[in-house]
C-alpha positions in Angstrom: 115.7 162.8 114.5 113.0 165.0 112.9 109.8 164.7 115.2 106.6 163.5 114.0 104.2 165.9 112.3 100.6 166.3 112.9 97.2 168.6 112.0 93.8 168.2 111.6 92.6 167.0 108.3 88.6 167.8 108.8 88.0 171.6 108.6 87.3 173.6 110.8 83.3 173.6 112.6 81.2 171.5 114.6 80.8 168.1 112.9 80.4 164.0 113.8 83.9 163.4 113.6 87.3 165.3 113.0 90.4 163.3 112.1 93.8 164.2 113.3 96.6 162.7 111.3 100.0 162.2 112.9 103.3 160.8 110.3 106.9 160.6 110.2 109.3 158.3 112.5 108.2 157.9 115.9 104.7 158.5 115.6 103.9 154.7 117.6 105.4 156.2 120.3 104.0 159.2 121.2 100.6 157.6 120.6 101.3 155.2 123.2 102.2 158.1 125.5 98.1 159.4 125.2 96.6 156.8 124.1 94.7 154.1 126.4 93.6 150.9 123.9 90.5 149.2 125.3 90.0 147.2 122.5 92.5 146.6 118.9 92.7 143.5 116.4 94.8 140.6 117.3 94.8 141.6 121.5 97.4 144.5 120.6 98.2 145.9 123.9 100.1 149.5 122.6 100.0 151.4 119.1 103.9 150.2 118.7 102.3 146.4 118.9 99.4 146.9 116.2 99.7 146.0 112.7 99.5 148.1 109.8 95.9 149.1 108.4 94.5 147.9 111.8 92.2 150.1 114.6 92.1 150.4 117.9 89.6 151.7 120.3 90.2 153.7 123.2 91.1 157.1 125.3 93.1 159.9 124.1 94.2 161.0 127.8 96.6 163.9 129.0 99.4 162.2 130.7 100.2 165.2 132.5 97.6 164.3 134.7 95.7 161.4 133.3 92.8 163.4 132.3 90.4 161.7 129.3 90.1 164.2 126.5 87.7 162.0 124.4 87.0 158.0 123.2 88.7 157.9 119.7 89.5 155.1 117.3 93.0 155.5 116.2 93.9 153.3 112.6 98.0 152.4 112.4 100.0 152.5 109.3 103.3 151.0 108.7 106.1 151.9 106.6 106.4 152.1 104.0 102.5 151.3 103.1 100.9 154.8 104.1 100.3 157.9 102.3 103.6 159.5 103.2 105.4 156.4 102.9 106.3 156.8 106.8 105.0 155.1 109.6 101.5 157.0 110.8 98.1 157.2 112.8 95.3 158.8 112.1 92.7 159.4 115.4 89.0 159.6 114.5 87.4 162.4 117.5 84.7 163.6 118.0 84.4 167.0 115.9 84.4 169.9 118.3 86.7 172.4 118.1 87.6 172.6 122.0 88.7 168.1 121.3 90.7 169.1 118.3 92.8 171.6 119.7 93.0 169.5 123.3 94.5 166.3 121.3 96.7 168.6 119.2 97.7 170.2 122.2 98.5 167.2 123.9 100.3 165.6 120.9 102.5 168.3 120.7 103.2 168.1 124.5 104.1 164.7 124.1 107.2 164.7 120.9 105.1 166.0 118.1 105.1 169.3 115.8 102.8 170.9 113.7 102.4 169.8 110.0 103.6 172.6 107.6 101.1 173.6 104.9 100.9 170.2 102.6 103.5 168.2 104.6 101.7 165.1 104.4 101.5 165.2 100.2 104.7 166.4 99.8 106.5 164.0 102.3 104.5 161.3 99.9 106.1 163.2 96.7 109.8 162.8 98.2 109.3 159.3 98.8 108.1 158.5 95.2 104.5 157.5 96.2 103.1 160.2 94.0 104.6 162.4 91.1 104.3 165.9 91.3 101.4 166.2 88.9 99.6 163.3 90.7 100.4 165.4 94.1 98.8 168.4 92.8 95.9 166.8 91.5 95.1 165.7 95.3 94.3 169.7 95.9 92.9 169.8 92.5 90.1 166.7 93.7 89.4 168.5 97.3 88.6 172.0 95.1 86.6 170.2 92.5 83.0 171.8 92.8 82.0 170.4 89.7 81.5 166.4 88.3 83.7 167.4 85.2 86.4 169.0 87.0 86.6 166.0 89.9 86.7 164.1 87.1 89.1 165.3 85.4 91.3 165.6 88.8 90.6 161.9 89.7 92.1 161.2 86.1 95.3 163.0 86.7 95.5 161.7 90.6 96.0 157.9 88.9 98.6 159.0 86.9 97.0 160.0 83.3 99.1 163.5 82.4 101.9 161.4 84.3 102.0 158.7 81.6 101.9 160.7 78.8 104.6 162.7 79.9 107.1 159.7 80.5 106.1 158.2 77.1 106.8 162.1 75.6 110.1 161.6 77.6 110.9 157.8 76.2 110.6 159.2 72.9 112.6 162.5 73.2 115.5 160.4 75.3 115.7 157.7 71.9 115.6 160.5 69.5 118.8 162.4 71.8 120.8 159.2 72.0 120.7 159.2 68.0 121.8 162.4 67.5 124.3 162.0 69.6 125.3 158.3 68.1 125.1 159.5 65.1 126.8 163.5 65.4 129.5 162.9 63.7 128.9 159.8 61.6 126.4 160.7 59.3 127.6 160.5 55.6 127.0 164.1 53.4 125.2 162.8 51.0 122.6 161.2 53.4 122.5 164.0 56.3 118.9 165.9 54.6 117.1 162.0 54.2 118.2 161.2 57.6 117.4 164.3 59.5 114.3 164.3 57.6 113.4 161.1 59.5 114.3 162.4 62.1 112.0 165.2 61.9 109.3 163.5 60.9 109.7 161.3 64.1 109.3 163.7 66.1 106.4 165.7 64.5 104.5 162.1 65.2 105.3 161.0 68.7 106.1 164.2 70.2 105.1 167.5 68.8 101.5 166.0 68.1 100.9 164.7 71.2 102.3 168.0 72.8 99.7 170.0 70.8 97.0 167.7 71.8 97.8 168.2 75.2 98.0 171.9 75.4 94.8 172.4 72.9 93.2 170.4 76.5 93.8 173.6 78.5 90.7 175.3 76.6 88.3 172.7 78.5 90.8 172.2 80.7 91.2 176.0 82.1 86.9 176.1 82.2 87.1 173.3 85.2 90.0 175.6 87.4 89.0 178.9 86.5 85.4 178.6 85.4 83.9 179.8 82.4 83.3 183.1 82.6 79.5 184.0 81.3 78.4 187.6 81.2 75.1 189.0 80.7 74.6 192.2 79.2 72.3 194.7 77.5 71.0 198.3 78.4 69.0 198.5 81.9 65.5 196.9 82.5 66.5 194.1 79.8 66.1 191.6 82.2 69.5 190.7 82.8 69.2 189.7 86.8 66.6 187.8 86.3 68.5 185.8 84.3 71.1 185.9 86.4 69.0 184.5 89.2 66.8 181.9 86.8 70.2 180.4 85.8 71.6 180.3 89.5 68.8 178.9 90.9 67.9 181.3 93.3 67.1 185.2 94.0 70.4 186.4 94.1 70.3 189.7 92.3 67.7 192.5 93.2 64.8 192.7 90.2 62.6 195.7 90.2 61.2 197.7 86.9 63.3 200.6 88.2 66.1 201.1 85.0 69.4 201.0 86.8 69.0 199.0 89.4 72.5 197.2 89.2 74.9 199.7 89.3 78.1 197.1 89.6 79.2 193.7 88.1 77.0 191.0 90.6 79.2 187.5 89.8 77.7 183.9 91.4 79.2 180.9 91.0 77.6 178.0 89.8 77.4 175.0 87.7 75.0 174.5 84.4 74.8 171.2 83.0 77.9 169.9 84.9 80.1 173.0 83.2 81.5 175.1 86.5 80.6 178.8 85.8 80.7 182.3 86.3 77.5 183.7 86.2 78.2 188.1 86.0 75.4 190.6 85.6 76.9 193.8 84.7 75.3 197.3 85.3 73.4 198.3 81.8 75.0 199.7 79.4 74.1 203.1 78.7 75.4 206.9 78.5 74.6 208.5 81.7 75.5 211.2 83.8 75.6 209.6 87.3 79.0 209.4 87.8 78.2 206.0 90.3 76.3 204.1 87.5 79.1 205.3 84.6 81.8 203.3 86.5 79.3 199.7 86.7 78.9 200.5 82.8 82.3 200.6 82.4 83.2 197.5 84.4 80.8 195.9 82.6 82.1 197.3 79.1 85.8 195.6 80.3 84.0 192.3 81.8 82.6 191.8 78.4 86.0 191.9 77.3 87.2 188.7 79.2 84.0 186.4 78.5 83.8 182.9 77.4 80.2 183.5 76.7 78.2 186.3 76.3 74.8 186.5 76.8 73.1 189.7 74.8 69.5 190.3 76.2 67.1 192.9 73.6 63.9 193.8 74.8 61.3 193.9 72.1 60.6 197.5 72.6 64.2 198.0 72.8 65.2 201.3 69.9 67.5 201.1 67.1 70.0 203.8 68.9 70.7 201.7 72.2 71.1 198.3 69.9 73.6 200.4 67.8 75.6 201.1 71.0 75.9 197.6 72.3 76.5 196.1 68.5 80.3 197.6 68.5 81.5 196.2 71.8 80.0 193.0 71.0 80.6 191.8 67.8 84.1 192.9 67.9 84.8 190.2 70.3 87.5 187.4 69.2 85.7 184.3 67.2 86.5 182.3 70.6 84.3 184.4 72.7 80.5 182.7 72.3 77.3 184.9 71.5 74.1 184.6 72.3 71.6 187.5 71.0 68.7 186.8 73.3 64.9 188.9 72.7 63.9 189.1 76.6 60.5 189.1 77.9 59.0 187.2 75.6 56.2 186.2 77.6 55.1 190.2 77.6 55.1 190.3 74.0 53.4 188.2 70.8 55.5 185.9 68.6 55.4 188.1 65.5 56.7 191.2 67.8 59.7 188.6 68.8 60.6 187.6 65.3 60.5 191.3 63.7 62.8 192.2 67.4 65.7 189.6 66.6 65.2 190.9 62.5 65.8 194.4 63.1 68.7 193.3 65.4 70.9 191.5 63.0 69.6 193.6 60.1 71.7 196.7 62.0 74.4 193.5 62.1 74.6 193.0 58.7 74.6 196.4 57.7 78.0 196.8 59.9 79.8 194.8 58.3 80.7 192.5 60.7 81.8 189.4 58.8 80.7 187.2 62.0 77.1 187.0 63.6 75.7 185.9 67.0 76.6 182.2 67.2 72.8 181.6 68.9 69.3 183.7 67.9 66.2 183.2 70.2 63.6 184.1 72.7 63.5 184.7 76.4 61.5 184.5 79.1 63.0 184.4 82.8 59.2 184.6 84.0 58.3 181.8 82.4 61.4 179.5 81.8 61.2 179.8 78.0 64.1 179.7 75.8 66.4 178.6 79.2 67.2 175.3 78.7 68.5 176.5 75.0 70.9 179.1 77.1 72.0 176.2 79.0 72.4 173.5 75.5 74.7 176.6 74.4 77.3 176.8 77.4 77.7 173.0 77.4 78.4 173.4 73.7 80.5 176.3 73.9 82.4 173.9 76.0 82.4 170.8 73.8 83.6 173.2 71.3 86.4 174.5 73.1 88.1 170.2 73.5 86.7 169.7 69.8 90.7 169.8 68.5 91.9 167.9 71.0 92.2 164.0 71.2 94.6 163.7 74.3 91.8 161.7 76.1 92.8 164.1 79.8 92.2 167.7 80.3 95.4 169.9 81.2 93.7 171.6 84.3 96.5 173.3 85.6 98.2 176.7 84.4 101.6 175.9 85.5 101.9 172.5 83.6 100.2 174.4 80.4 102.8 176.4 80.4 105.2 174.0 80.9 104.1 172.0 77.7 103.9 174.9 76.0 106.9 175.9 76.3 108.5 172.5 75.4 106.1 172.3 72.1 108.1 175.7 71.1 111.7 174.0 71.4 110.5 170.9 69.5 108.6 172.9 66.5 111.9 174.5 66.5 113.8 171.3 66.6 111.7 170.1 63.8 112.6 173.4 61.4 116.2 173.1 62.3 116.3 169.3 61.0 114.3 169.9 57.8 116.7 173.0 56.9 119.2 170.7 57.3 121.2 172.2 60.2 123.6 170.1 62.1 122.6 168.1 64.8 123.8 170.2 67.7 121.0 172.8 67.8 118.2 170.0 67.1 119.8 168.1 70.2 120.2 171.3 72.6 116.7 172.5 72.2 115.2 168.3 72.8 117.9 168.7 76.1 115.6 171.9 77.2 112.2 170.3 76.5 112.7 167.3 78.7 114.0 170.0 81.1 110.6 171.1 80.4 108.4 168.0 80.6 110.3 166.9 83.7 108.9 169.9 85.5 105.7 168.5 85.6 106.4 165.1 86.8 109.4 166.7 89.3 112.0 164.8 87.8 113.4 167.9 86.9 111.7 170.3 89.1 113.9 172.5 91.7 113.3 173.1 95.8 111.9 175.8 95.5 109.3 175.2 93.1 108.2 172.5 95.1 108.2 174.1 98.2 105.8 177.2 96.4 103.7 174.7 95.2 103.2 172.9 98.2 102.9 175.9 100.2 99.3 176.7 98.4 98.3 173.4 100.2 96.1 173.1 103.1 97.8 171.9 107.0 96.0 168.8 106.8 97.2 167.3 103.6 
């Protein structure tokens, strides 16, 4: 028999309380071997006698030599009514790190081993309490560092992306059975009206519903990855004091010295509940320091991978270093967002502004470019102007970004992304085939590999070793 597994599911540090969690067959009994109940519901004299969803108070001793460790409350959990589906305790401690690794200690002393990395989730998986996209969502809810993204995890921890997928299945089941019914009874002179139904079935309850879901990752990605914002221009725009204004605190160093960030500088942070990546790249310029040409060129390649860009132009910035930066810029994808900010507008009159921003997308126009900055305005970190705009534009960058997509959940996660994509590939296939009028084997194959597909994210079709990778990622305690 496999012995009970255990770890601490607080982290690590000093707090109140830790929790030490304990599951599998057997766990009632080596409680009772180190615990000492001075008090439980219904007069429960051992762990073994308490009911499920019931606590006890008492000591967590060393039987060794009868030595209390610490006063604990210990909750029981029957089977098959807990998280893992197993019988299971979990011991509330004090939070020390010397009384967490005594009880563990003692635990394992006593008939118990040491969770593996996500044991406790994935024991729940195998026993059908949670699919595999709800199981994943439980990391996805402990990482959430945003109110969208927890969102958005809470949604697919009850079962959201799970739903869909086993109504995307229903339908691509009923259409197989068909084809198969019908493989080798379909008249001549009806087989283009009928596959054409067929086709058209699919485009509805399948292939649109696919797209809507993968269109999700746009927002989706944003709430895993973070949006990546970079703020660029030539030195002494006023770039890192943007970066700090936006961040909340003084994270890069501002002087008036040109030059003074010589690397990319990223902080984390949310704006107006969008989780972000705040860069401030070195400014862009031709130099010969051979220090500051490699922070110019990271920055060059971090504009590259932006979400957003913000653009800062002093107004006493010349035509020749706007010239430079226009290239890099506005060749950027129509997906990457641009904001042509005039910095330091406190320092300067209104008229100086306007005839700044002018002259900036006068040299625009006169490019060629067939797009333009997708915001014009003012700046001033000093004095908080034009900031809240900056922030109305990342929240709308992101709007923009779920604007094609009615799916009513965010795909968060890369791995089901690419799971959906690839099963909106074999149906848009499967679609052409039946409209060309091909027989029904290649249509049917091709629906065979995208529930292949689908089932991956749910784990109905999902192999060991996935699951063991995935679960790997997890922390000890859950």
């Amino acid at each position: 028999m496999d012995k009970p597994y255990c770890a601490c599911a607080t982290p690590p540090g000093v707090s109140g309380i830790a929790v030490i969690r304990m599951a599998g067959e057997g766990s009632a009994a080596v409680a009772d071997k180190v615990f000492r109940i001075r008090r439980a519901a219904e007069g429960a004299k051992t762990v073994a006698e308490m009911a499920g969803y019931t606590a006890a108070y008492g000591t967590f001793i060393d039987p060794s030599d009868e030595t209390v460790i610490d006063e604990v409350m210990l909750t029981r959990f029957c089977a098959p009514h807990s998280y893992t589906g197993e019988e299971s305790v979990e011991i509330s401690c004090h939070g020390g790190l010397t009384v967490r690794q005594e009880i563990l200690r003692v635990l394992l002393e006593n008939g118990a081993r040491m969770a593996g990395p996500g044991e406790f989730t994935k024991r729940a998986f195998m026993a059908g309490k949670l699919d595999l996209s709800q199981a994943e969502a439980v990391m996805d809810v402990i990482a959430a560092d945003s109110e969208l993204a927890l969102r958005a995890a809470e949604s697919q921890l009850s079962g959201s992306l799970k739903d869909q997928v086993e109504r995307i299945s229903a339908v691509l089941y009923l259409q197989l059975s068909l084809f198969e019914m019908f493989l080798d009874e379909i008249e001549e002179e009806d087989d283009n009206e009928t596959k054409n139904h067929y086709a058209e079935e699919l485009e509805k309850s399948v292939y649109k519903r696919l797209q809507e879901l993968t269109d999700s990752y746009k927002q989706g990605r944003i709430l895993s990855e973070r949006m990546k914002i970079v703020i660029c221009g030539i030195p002494n725009s006023g770039k890192s004091s943007l970066l700090n204004c936006l961040s909340g605190y003084d994270r890069a160093i501002v002087t008036d010295v040109p030059g003074t960030t010589r690397d990319t500088l990223e902080v984390v942070t949310s704006i107006r509940g969008i989780p972000v990546k705040l860069i401030d790249t070195a400014g862009i310029r031709k130099t010969d320091d051979l220090v500051e040409a490699i922070g110019v060129d990271r920055a060059t390649a971090a504009i590259t991978e932006a979400d957003v860009v913000l653009w800062l132009v002093s107004t006493d910035e010349e035509e020749k270093t706007i010239n430079d930066l226009i290239g890099p810029i506005m060749n950027l994808p129509k997906e990457t967002k641009i904001a042509l900010l005039i910095s330091k507008s406190d320092a300067s009159d209104e008229e100086t502004v306007k005839k700044q921003e002018e002259k900036v997308m006068s040299l625009i126009s006169g490019k060629g470019y067939s797009r333009i900055p997708d915001l014009c305005g003012s700046l001033s970190s000093r004095s908080g102007e034009g900031v809240s705009g900056i922030e109305e534009f990342i929240r709308n960058a992101y709007d923009e970004m779920g604007a094609t997509s009615s799916a009513g959940l965010l795909v968060t996660n890369r791995r089901h992304f690419e799971v959906l994509a690839s099963a909106l590939e074999k149906i848009g296939k499967s679609i052409a085939a039946l409209r060309a009028g091909d027989p029904l084997e290649g249509p049917a194959l091709l629906i065979r590999a995208a529930l292949e597909d689908v089932g991956e994210i749910t784990g109905k079709s999902v192999s060991d070793t996935l699951v063991d990778t995935i679960f790997s990622r997890f922390c000890v305690g859950k």
